[in-house]
N, C-alpha and C positions, 0 to 999 in steps of 0.2 A: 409557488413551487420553488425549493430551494435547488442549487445548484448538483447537491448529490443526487434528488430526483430527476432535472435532468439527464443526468449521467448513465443514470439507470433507464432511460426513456433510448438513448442512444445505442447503450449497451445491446437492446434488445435487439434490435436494427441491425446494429455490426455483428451479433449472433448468427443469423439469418443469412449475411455476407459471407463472411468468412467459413463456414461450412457449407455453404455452396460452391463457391469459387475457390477453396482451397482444402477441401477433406478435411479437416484440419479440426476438432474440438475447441473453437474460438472460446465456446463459454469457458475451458477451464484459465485461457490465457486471460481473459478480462475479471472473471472470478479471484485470480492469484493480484492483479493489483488493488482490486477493490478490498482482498483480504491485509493488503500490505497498508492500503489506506486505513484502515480500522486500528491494525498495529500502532502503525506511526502514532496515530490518534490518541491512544490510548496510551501509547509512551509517553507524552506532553511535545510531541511535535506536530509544528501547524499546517494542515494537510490544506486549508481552504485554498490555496493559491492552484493547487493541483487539481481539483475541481474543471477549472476553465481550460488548463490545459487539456486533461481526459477529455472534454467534450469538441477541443477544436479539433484533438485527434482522431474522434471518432466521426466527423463531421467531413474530415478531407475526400479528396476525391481523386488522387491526384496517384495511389498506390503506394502509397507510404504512411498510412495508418499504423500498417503491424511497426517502424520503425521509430515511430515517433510513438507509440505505446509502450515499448522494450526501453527506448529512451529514459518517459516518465516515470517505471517503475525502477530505474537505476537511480533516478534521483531520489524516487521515494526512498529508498534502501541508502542515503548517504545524507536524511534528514538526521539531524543534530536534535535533541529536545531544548524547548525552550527553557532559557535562563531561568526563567519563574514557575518552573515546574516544581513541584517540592514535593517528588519520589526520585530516590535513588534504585535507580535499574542497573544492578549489574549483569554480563554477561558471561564473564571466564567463571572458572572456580577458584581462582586467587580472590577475582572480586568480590565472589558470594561469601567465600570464605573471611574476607577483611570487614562484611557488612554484618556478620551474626552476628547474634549477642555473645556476650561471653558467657561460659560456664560450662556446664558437665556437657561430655560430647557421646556417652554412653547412655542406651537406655534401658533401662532396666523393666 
């Protein structure tokens, strides 16, 4: 079992918690980091370290779960892609626009 599978083992767990003890639709707040891990992923940044952390913060006990999950997904959102990635993702429209190809901008 890989560490995402745990995660998803835990997930299910802090589901179940957090919509009991706080009305609260916990699945879309755990949903939204796991969607952010996929992103990152998929940009060429390395999500494995965040793994361990999701699963100690779904594992506390201590009532600062929800703070230390808001935490991870702030860092997720301020991962960098790695050096040896070899796509360029731009984000502005300066950027998309400085990465087109050149040529006709009309289409006919």
């Amino acid at each position: 079992m890989g560490i995402w599978d745990e995660v998803d083992e835990e997930i299910s767990k802090a589901r179940e918690y957090y919509e009991f003890y706080y009305q609260f639709p916990a699945k879309e707040f755990l949903n939204v980091i796991l969607r952010e891990v996929k992103q990152r992923r998929e940009e060429g940044c390395d999500v494995e370290a965040m793994g361990e952390r999701v699963l100690h913060a779904l594992r506390r006990s201590d009532g600062l779960q929800a703070v230390e999950l808001h935490t991870i997904l702030c860092d997720l959102e301020r991962l960098q892609p790695a050096e040896s990635f070899p796509y360029i993702e731009p984000s502005t429209l300066d950027e998309i626009r400085a990465e087109r190809p050149k040529g006709p901008r009309r289409m006919e």
